[in-house]
C-alpha positions as CSV (number, residue, x, y, z in Angstrom):
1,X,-37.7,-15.8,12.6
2,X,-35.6,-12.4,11.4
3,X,-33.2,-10.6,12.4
4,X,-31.7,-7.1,11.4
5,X,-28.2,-5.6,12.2
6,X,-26.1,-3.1,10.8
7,X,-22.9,-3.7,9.0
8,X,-21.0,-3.0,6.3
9,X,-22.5,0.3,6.2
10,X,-25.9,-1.0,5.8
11,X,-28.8,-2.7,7.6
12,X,-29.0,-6.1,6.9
13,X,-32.1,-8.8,7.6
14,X,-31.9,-12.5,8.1
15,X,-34.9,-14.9,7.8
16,X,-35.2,-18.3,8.4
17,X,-38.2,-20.2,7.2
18,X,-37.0,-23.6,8.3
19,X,-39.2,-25.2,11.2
20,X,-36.2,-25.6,13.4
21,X,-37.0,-24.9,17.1
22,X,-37.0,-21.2,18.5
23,X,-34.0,-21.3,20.3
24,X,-32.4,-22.9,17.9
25,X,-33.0,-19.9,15.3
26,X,-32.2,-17.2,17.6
27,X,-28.7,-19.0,18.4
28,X,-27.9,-18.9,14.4
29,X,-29.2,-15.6,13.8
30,X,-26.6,-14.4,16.8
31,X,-24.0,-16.2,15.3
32,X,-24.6,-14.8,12.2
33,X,-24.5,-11.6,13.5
34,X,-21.1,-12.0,14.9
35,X,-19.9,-13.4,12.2
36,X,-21.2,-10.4,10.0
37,X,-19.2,-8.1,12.6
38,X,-16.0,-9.5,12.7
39,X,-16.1,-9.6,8.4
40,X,-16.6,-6.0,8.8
41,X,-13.8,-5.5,11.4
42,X,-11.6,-7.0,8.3
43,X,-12.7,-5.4,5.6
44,X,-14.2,-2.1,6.1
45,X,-12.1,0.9,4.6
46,X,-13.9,2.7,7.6
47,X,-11.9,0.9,10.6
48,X,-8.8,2.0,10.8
49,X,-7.1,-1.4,12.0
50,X,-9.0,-4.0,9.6
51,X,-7.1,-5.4,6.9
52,X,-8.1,-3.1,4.3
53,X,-7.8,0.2,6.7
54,X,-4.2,-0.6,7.5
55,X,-3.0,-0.9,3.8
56,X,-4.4,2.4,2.8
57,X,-2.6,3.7,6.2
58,X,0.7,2.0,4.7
59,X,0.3,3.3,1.1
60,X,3.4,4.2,-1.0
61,X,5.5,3.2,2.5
62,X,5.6,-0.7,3.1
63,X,3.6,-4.0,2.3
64,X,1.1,-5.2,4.8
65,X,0.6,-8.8,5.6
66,X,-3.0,-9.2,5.9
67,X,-5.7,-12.7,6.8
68,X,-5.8,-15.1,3.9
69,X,-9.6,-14.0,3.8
70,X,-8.8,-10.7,2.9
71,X,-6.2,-12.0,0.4
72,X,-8.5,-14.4,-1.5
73,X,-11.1,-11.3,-1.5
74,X,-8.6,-8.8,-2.9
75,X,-7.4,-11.5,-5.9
76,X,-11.5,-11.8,-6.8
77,X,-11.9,-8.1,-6.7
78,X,-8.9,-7.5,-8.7
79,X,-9.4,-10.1,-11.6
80,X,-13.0,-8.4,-11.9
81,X,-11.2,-4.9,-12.4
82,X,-9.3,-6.6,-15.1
83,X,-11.5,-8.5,-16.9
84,X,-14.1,-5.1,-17.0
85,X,-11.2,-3.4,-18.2
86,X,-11.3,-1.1,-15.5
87,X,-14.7,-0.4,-14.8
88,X,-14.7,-1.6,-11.3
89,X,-12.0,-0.4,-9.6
90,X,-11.4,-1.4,-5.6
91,X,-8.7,1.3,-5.7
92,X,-11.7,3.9,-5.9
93,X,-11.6,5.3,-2.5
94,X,-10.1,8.4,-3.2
95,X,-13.0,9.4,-5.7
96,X,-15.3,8.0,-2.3
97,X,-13.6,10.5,-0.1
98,X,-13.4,13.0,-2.5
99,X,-17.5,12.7,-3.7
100,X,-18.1,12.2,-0.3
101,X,-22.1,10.8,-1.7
102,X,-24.4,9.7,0.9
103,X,-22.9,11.7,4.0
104,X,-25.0,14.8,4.0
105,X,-21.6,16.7,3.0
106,X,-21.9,16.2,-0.7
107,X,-20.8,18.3,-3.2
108,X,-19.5,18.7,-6.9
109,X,-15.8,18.7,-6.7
110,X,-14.3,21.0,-9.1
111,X,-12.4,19.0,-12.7
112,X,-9.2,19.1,-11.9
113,X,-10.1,17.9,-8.6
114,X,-11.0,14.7,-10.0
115,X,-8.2,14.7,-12.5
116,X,-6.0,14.3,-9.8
117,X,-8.0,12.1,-7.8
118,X,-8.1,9.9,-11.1
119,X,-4.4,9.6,-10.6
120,X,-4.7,7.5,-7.3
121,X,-6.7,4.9,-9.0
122,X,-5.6,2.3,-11.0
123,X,-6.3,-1.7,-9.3
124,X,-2.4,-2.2,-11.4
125,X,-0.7,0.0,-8.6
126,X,-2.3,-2.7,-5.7
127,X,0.4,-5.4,-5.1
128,X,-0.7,-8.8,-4.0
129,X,2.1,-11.2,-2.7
130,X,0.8,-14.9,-2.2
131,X,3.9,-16.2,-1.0
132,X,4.2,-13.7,1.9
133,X,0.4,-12.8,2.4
134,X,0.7,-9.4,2.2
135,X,-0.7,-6.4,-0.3
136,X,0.8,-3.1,-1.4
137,X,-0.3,0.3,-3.1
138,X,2.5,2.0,-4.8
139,X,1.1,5.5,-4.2
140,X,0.7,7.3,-0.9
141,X,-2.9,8.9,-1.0
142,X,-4.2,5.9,-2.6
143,X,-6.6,3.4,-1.0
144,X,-8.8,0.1,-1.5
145,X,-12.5,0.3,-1.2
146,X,-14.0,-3.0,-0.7
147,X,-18.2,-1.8,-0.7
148,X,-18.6,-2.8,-4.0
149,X,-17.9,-6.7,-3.0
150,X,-17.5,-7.3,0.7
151,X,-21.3,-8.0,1.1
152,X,-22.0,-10.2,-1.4
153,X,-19.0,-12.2,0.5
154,X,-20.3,-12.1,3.5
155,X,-23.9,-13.1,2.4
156,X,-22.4,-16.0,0.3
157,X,-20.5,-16.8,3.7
158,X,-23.5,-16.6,6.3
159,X,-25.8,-18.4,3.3
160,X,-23.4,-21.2,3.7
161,X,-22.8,-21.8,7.3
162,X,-26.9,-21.5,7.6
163,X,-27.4,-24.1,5.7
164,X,-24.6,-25.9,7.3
165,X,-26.7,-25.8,10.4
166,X,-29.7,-27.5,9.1
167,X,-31.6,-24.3,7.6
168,X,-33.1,-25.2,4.3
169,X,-35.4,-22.2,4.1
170,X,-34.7,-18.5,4.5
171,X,-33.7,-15.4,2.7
172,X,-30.9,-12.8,3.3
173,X,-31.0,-8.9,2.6
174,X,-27.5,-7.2,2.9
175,X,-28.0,-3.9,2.3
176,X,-30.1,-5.1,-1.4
177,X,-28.1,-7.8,-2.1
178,X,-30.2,-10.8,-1.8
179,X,-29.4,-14.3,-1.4
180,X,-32.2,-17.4,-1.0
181,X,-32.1,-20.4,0.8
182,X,-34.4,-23.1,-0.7
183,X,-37.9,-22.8,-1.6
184,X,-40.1,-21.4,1.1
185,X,-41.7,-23.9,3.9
186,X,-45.1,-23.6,1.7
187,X,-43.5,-25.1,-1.5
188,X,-43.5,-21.6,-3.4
189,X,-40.5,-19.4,-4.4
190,X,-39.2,-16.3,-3.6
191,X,-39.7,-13.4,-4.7
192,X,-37.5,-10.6,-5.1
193,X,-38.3,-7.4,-6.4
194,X,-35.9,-4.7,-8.2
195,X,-36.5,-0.8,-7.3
196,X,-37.9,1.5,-9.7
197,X,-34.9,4.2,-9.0
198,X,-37.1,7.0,-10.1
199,X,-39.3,6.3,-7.3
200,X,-40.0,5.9,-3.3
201,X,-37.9,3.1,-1.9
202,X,-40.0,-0.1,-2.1
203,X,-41.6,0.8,-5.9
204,X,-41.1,-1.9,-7.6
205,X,-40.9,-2.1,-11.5
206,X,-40.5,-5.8,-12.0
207,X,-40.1,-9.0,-9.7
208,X,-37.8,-11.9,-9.9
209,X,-38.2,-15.6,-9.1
210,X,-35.1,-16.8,-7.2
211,X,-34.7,-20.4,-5.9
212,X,-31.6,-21.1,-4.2
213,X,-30.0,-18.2,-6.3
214,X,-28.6,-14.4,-5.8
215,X,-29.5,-11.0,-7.1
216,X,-28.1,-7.8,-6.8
217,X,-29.3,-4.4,-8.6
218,X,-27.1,-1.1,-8.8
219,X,-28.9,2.2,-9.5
220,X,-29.3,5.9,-9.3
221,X,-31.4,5.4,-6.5
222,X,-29.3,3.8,-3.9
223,X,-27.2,6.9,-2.9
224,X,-27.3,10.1,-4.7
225,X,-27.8,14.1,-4.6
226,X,-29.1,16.6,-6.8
227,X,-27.6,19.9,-7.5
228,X,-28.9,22.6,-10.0
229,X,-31.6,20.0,-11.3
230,X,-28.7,17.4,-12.4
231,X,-28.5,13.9,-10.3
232,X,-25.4,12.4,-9.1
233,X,-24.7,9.7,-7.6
234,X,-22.6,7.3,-5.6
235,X,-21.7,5.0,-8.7
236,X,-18.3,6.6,-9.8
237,X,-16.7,6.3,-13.2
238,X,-13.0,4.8,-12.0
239,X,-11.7,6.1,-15.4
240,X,-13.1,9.4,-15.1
241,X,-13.4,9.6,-10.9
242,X,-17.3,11.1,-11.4
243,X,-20.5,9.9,-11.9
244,X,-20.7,7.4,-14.1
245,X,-23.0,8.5,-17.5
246,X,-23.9,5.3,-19.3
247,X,-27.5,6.1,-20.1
248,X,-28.7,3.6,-17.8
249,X,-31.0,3.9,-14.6
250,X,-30.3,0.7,-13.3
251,X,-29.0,-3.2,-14.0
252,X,-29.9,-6.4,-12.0
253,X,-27.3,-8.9,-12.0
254,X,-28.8,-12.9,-10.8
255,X,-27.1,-16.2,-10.6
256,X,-25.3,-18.0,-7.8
257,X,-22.4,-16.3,-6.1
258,X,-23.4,-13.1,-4.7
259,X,-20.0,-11.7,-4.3
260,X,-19.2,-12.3,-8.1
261,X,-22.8,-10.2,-8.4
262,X,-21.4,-7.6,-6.3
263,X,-18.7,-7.1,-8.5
264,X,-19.6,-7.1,-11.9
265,X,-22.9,-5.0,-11.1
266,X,-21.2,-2.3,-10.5
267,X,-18.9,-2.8,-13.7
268,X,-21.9,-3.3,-16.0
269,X,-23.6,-0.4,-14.6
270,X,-20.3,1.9,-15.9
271,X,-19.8,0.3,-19.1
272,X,-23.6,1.1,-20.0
273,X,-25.8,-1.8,-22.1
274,X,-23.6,-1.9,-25.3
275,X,-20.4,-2.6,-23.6
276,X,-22.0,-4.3,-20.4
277,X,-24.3,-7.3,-22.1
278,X,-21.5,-9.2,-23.6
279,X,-19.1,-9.1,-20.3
280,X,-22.0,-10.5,-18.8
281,X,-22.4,-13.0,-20.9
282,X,-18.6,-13.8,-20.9
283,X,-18.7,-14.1,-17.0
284,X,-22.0,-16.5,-17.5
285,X,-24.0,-13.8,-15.2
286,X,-27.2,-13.2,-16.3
287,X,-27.8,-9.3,-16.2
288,X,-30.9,-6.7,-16.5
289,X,-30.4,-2.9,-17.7
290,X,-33.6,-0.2,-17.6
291,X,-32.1,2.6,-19.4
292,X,-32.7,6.1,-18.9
293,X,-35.6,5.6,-21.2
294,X,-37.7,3.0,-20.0
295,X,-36.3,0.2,-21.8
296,X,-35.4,-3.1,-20.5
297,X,-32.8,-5.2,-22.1
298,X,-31.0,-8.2,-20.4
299,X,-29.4,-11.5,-21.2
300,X,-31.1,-14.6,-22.3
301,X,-31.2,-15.9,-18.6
302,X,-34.2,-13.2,-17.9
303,X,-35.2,-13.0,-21.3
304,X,-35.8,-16.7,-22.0
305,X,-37.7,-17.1,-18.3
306,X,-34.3,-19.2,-16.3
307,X,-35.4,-16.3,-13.6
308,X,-38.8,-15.8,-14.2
309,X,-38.6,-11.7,-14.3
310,X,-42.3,-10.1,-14.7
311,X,-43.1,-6.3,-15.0
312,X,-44.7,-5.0,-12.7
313,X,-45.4,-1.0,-13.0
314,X,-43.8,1.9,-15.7
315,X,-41.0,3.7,-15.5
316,X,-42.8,6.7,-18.0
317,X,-46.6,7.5,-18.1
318,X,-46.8,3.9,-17.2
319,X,-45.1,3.0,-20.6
320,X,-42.1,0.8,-20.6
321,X,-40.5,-0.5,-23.8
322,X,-38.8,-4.7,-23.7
323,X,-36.3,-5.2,-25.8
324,X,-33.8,-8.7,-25.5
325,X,-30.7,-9.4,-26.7
């Protein structure tokens, strides 16, 4: 049985494979559902009375106390803006605002409109008090952008509590974050494949195997606009508040926590393949760049077959060079 539903500020779609009785799947998938829409209630930077919408409000003024959810997803988010040095930053939703990507009002902001955007973001300005629960941002204009994580939480959430409830087959989809449940019912695994970003959604230029694991791919494709023949899109540099320019199309990040996937994708993306490889490696994520010229390099996860990626189709004139690290 599936189920689709918007949230987060995506669709998202539910299957369960499990041979549990009808009414018994429909139940879950409702509950799921709710459960999906109260996490967004908390954590979108679109509602202005979630958690995350009421410490932007209170920026440079006061400290919010906020649920121990959003606290415990704040610490995650800001230890992975440290340990990329920066390179995902959940204080980027001035850049957001100002970019505006994906809204049908986008435009190239002028330089020094980003230079002092860039000014508003810095993760070392956000506060976070354990002992009182609550969260601070030192400047006013300032504000916490939680897309980058909040639905690899809530899939490693609703992956959970399905399985709590007796499913031990099915696959989730939130907003192309993927999360598996088991084998399928037939014994075979699933299949997941990553987006060939110069192409129609649903081109695929490789294919995962994924058993009981996650996988999450950032690319050029996801949101973007092109102005005067140059592509920009909704992957923003936090050091430089613009599109980021690493030389890289795309990069695939697989293991077992989708919210840590969430995360550093969007880091490894930024810092390009040089830079991005070994942070994957020190976070024990395995991680899959195409670059902007058709190669494919990853860690020794995909290259020594722990996911089983296969190519699939070219990236240019059907040519597509593998390299490995």
């Amino acid at each position: 049985m599936n189920r689709g539903f918007y949230a987060f500020g995506t669709m998202n779609y539910i299957r369960i494979d499990s041979p549990l009785p009808e009414q018994t799947q429909s139940e879950l998938l409702s509950d799921m559902q709710i459960r999906c829409d109260k996490l967004d209630d908390l954590l979108s930077a679109f509602k202005p009375d979630s958690d995350i919408g009421r410490i932007n409000k209170a920026a440079g003024v006061h400290p919010v106390v906020i649920r121990d959810v959003t606290f415990r997803l704040l610490e995650r988010a800001s230890y992975f803006a440290e340990e990329s040095g920066g390179a995902f930053d959940l204080t980027i939703r001035p850049a957001v605002e100002l970019w505006n990507i994906g809204n049908g009002k986008e435009s190239v902001p002028e330089e020094e409109a980003c230079r002092k955007v860039s000014r508003l973001v810095n993760y070392r300005q956000l506060h976070l008090d354990r002992e009182h629960q609550t969260a601070f941002l030192e400047q006013k204009g300032q504000g916490i952008d939680l897309g980058g994580i909040a639905k690899g939480y809530a899939g490693d959430v609703i992956r959970s509590e399905m399985m709590d409830r007796g499913v031990t087959s099915g696959i989730l989809n939130f907003g192309g974050t993927i999360l598996t449940i088991g084998k399928k019912t037939d014994g075979s695994s699933w299949k997941a494949g990553i987006q060939n970003p110069l192409r129609e959604r649903g081109n695929f230029f490789g294919q995962v195997i994924l058993d009981q694991d996650a996988l999450v791919t950032s690319g050029v494709n996801e949101r973007f606009f092109i102005k005067d023949g140059v592509r920009y899109h909704h992957l923003l540099d936090p050091r430089t508040c613009s599109t980021a320019r690493s030389g890289v199309l795309s990069v695939t990040a697989a293991g077992g926590c989708a919210m840590d996937l969430d995360g550093i994708t969007t880091a490894l993306f930024v810092l390009g393949i040089r830079e991005g490889i070994p942070l994957a490696e020190k976070m024990g994520i395995e991680a899959l760049y195409l670059g902007e010229d058709g190669s494919i390099i990853s860690t020794k996860g995909f290259a020594e077959g722990k996911y089983h990626f296969y190519i699939s189709t070219g990236i240019q004139n059907g040519r597509m060079g593998q390299k490995n690290s």
